[in-house]
C-alpha positions in Angstrom: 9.2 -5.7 1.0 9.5 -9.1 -1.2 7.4 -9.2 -4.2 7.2 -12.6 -5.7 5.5 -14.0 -9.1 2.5 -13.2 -9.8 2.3 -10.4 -6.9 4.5 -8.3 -9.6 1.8 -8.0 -12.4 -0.8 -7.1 -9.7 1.4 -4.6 -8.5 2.5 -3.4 -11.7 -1.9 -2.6 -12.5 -2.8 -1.2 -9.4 0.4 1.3 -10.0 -0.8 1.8 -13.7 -4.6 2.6 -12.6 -3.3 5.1 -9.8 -1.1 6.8 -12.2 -4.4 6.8 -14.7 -6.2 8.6 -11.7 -3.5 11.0 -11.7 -3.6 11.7 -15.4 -7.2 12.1 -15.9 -8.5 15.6 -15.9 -11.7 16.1 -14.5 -13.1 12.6 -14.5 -14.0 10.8 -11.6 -13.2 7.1 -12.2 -13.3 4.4 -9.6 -11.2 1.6 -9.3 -12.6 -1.8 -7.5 -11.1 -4.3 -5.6 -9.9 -7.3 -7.5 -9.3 -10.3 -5.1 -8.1 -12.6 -7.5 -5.2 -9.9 -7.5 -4.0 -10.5 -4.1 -0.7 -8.5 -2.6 1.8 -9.0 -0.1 5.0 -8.4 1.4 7.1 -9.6 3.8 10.6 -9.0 6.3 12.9 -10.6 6.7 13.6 -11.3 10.6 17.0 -11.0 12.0 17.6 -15.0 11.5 16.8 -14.6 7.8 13.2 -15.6 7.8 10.7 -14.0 5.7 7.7 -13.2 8.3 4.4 -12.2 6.0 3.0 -8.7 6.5 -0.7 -9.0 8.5 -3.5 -7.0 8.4 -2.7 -6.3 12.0 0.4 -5.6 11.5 -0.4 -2.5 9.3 -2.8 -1.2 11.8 -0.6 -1.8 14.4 2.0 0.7 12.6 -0.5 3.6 11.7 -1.8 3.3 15.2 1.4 3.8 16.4 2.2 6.9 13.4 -1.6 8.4 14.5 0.1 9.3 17.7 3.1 11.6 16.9 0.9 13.3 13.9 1.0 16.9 14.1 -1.0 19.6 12.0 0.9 21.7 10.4 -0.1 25.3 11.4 -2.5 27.1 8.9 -1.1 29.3 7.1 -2.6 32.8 5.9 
């Protein structure tokens, strides 16, 4: 994944509020979205191209993931 510019500080929050989540005890805290904060990535394609990561792209992948899930057994 390329991170570029300004991507890096929104990155950079949104890591430090998860890791806030972590660290909080028994609070429940939410964190909303924050457009202006906008995140991306990209590949880079086998002629060297970067190709932005879609929306569909990401579904596409966990769609594909969602079929070869397993449950692990329970356990007693």
């Amino acid at each position: 994944m390329v991170i570029e510019g300004g991507e890096i500080e929104a990155h950079n929050l949104m890591r430090r509020q998860a890791m806030s989540l972590q660290n909080s005890s028994n609070q429940a805290s939410v964190v909303l979205p924050q457009p202006e904060l906008q995140l991306g990535g990209a590949i880079v394609d086998e002629y060297g191209n970067q190709v932005l990561i879609t929306e569909e792209m990401v579904q596409a992948a966990c769609q594909e993931c969602e079929k070869y899930w397993v449950r692990p057994e329970k356990q007693d």
